[in-house]
NUDRENLUM-892889 format. One record per residue (C-alpha): x, y, z. Coordinates in steps of 0.5 Angstrom, whole numbers, plus 2048, in hexadecimal, padded with zeros to 3 digits. Layout:
! NUDRENLUM-892889
XYZ ...
END
This chain:
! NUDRENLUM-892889
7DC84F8A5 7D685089F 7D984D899 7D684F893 7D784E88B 7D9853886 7DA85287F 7E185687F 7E5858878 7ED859876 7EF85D871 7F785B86E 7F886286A 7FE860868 7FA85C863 7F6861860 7F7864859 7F286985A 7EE866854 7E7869859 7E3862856 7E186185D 7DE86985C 7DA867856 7D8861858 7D486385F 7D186985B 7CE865855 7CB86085B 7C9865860 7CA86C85E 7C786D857 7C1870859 7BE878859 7C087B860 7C6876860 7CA87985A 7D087D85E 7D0876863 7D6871863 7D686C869 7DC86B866 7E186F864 7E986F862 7EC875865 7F4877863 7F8878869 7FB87E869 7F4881868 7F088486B 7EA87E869 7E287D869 7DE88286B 7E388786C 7E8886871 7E3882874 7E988087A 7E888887C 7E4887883 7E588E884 7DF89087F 7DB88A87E 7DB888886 7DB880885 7DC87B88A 7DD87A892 7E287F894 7E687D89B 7E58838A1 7EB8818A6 7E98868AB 7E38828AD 7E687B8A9 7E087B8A5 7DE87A89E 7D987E89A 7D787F893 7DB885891 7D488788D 7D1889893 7CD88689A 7C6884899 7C388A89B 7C788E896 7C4889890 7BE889893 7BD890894 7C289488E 7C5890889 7BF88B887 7BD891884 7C2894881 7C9891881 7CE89587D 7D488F87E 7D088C879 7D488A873 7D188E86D 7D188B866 7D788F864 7DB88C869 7D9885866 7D788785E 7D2889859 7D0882855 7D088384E 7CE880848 7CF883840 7CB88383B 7CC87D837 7C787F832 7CA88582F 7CF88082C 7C987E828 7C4883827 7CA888826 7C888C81F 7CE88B819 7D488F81B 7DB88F81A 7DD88F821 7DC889825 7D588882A 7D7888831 7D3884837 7D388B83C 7D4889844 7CD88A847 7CA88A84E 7C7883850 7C4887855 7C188E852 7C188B84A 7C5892849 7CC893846 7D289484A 7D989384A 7DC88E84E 7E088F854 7E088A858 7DF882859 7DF87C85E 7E787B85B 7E9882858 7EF88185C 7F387B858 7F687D852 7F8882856 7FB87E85C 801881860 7FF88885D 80088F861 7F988F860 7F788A864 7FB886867 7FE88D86B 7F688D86D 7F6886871 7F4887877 7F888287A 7FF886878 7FD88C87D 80288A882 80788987E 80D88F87D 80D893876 813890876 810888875 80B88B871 80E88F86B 81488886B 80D884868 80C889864 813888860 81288485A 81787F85B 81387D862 80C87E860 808878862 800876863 7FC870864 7F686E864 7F186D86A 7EA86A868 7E586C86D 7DE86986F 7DA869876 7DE86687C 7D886287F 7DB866886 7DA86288D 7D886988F 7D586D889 7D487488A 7CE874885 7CB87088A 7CD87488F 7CA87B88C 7C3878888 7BE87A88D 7B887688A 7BD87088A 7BD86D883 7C386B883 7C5865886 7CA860887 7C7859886 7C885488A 7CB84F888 7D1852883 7D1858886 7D085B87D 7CD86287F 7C786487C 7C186987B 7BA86887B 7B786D876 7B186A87A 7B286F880 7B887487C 7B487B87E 7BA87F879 7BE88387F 7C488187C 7C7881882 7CB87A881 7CE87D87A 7D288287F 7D287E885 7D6878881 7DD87A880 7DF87787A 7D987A876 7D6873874 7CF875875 7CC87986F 7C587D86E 7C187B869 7BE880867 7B787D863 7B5878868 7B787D86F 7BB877872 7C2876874 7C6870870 7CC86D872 7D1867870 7CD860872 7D385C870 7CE85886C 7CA854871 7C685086C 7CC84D869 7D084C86F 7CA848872 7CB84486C 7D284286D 7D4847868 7D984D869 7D7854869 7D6857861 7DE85B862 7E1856865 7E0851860 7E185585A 7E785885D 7ED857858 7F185785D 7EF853861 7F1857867 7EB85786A 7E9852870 7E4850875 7E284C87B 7DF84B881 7E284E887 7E084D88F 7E0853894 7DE85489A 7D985989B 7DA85A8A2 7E185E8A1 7DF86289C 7DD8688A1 7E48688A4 7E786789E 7E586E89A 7E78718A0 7EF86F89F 7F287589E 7F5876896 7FC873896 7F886C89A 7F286C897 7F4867890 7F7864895 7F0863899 7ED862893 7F085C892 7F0859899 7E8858898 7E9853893 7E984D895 7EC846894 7E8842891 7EB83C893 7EA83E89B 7E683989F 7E483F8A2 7E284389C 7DF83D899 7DA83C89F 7D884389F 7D6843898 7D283E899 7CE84189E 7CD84689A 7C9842895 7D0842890 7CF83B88C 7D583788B 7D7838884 7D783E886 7DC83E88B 7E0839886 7DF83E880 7E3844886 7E883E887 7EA83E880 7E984487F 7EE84987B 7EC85087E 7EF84D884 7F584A881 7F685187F 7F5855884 7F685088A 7FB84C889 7FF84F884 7FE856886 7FF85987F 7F885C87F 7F5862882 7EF866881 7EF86D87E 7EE873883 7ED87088A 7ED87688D 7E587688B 7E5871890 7DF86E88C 7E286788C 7E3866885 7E385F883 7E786187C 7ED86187D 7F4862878 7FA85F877 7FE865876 80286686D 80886486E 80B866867 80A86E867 80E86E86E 81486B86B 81887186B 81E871865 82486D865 82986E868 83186C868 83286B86F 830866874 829864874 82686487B 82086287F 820862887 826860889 82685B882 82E85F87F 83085B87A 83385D872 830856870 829858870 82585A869 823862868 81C85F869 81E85F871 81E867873 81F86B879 81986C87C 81A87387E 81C876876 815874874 81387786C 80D879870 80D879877 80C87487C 80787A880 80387A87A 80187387B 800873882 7FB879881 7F787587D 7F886D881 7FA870887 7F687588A 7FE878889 80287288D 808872889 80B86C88C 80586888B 806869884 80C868883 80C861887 807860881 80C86187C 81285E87F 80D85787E 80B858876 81285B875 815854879 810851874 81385286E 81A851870 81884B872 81584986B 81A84C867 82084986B 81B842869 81A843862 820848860 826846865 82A84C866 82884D86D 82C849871 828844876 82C84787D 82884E87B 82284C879 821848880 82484F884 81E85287E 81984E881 81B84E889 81B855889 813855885 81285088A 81084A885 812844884 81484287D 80D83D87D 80884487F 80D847879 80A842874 803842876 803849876 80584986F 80184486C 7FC84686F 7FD84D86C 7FF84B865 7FC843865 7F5844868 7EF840865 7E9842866 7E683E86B 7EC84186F 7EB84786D 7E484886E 7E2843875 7DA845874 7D784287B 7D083F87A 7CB84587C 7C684287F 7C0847881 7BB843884 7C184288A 7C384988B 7C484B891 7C1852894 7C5858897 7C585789E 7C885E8A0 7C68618A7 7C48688A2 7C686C8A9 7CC8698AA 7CD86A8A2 7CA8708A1 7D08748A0 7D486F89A 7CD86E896 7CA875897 7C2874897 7C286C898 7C6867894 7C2864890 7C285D88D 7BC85A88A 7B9857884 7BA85987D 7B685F87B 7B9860874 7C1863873 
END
């Protein structure tokens, strides 16, 4: 085993109001600059939508991630083979997104409501180009699409309803069942970035010692092909300085002991972070799984942090043990490993995200119905409206498999079982009007017990911050160094993983 450590993150979207102070927090930090004004390392995407840049998911135009060959079981970059990128597309690459596909930055002309001459009428501050300096009508922007959630005009353009049948689509459309929720997005800090994979300069890097993707503005020669080679389109263009830039998770403050500037101003507080430990060894066979293992393969490289075994191969790798005691405590791993109620989003890039989801749970509520309730094998009249048939969801289960999993509908749903047993479990707690014979049908049938039913909702409705947050000590001097045969990684880091010293974000 080749036990690394990576910081990882969970986001809970049942938790999210959507308020994008996430959003301005990152922008007034890191993107409030010339060059930088259309970039949002963080954004709040409405779902249903079609999300920033535009429709950014559709891979068939913007050709992002790994893409698997079943013929010759291999893996490559769906941007293309070296060859390719050396020879054509670093020079002219059309699945570049252009500026209409993110926006046009605008400000107004504040001043004229100032300096207007005396009128009758009302001075007004037009929209003008941050980019130009001319007047222009705005069309667009980063969150166009939230009071507009659930709408023919964006929601049917969600790349993640294609196959579904127009049947489905036209029910969201009903007004009664017209629902969204809000899906927050920064860089995934990939176990297998893309970006890494298609910078022919190698100025993106993963370090060493946290796994936080970075780019050396240093060595960036502006070919942009990581903007296209990233799946998720969390590499922009800065079009002053000619380098590409990209969420840092904000190293300085995670290096002090603080947490990144979204999570901590996050109203919500649906944001967590932690160390997770991962064997590097696994990860060539693992993006090999064919789509419907491969959330599965993703999770089977990470690994307990309270095995011997694994804790003796972090050590070898240099892994201090406050290190391995913050993966121990850590609640990423308590989400995704022992819980199993968070996914990551679009495995199917097979870029390894360590961002990983547990799925809203209140837009797939369906309706209330006079019937019997029922969930997997759980058919009883004394269960609240709250517990639905999984199989006459408000939005459909194949939605949620798009995104969280890579279209496994059974992954999913067994996800949903587990927070749906949750809140039963709590209600008939605190309200008592489901019965205690149920509620113990509820929970075997979720696999859970009532003591995992308790943590997991305290966890989620109680947390501190030190639960929230278990940020390890990151000590520098004693990162350790990528030690990768690049012949026999050749194929998963493209031109060299590269895992160096900081040279800038």
């Amino acid at each position: 085993m080749d036990i690394r450590a990576q910081i990882a993150m969970v986001f809970h979207l049942d938790k999210c109001i959507g308020c994008h102070t996430c959003s301005v927090s990152c922008k007034n930090l890191w993107t409030d600059r010339k060059g930088a004004e259309y970039m949002w390392w963080n954004n709040v995407e409405t779902r249903p939508g079609t999300g920033y840049p535009y429709r950014w998911e559709n891979q068939e135009k913007y050709k992002g991630g790994w893409i698997r060959d079943e013929k010759n079981d291999n893996v490559r970059l769906r941007l293309g083979n070296r060859i390719k990128l050396l020879t054509t597309t670093i020079f002219y690459n059309k699945d570049l997104p252009k500026l209409d596909d993110y926006y046009e930055p605008w400000t107004y002309t504040y001043e004229d409501l100032f300096t207007a001459s005396e009128s009758d009428d009302q001075p007004v501050a037009k929209p003008v180009s941050m980019i130009t300096g001319k007047l222009m009508d705005v069309t667009s922007g980063p969150n166009w699409d939230d009071d507009l959630g659930g709408s023919r005009i964006y929601a049917l353009n969600d790349v993640n309803l294609d196959d579904l049948s127009e049947e489905e689509k036209l029910q969201l459309m009903e007004l009664e069942r017209v629902v969204w929720f809000y899906l927050p997005r920064i860089c995934n800090h990939c176990v297998n970035a893309s970006c890494v994979a298609a910078c022919p300069s190698g100025a993106i890097y993963k370090r060493g010692e946290d796994g936080i993707v970075l780019v050396s503005q240093q060595k960036c020669r502006s070919w942009r092909l990581c903007v296209s080679g990233c799946p998720y389109k969390k590499i922009y263009f800065n079009w002053a300085t000619g380098k590409s830039e990209k969420c840092i998770l904000c190293y300085p403050l995670l290096e002090s002991g603080q947490a990144p500037s979204c999570f901590h101003t996050c109203v919500g507080r649906l944001r967590y972070l932690g160390t997770v430990l991962y064997d590097a060894d696994a990860i060539e066979e693992t993006i090999r799984a064919p789509d419907d293992k491969i959330v599965e393969a993703q999770l089977n490289i990470i690994k307990d942090p309270f095995d011997p075994e694994v804790i003796e191969a972090a050590k070898k790798n240099g892994i201090s043990d406050a290190m391995i005691e913050a993966a121990q405590h850590s609640p990423v791993y308590k989400f995704v490993k022992v819980w199993k109620i968070a996914l990551p989003l679009h495995p199917e890039y097979r870029t390894l995200p360590m961002l990983f989801y547990v799925p809203p749970l209140l837009p797939v509520l369906a309706t209330v119905r006079d019937d019997v309730y029922h969930l997997d094998g759980v058919d009883t009249e004394n269960l609240t409206p709250l517990l639905t048939d999984l199989g006459k969801l408000r939005l459909p289960l194949k939605y949620m498999a798009n995104l969280f999993a890579a279209g496994n509908t059974e992954i999913i749903k067994e996800v949903y079982k587990k927070l749906i047993a949750v809140r039963e479990y709590m209600r008939h707690k605190n309200v008592g009007d489901v019965e205690t014979d149920t509620i113990a049908d509820i929970l075997s049938k979720a696999n859970l017990t009532s003591e995992v039913a308790e943590e997991i909702y305290r966890i989620t409705a109680l947390p501190t911050y030190d639960e929230r947050f278990v940020i390890p000590p990151l000590a520098r001097e004693v990162g350790i160094e990528a030690a990768i045969d690049p012949l026999t990684y050749r194929q998963q880091s493209g031109f060299g993983l590269r895992t160096e010293p900081r040279r800038g974000g």
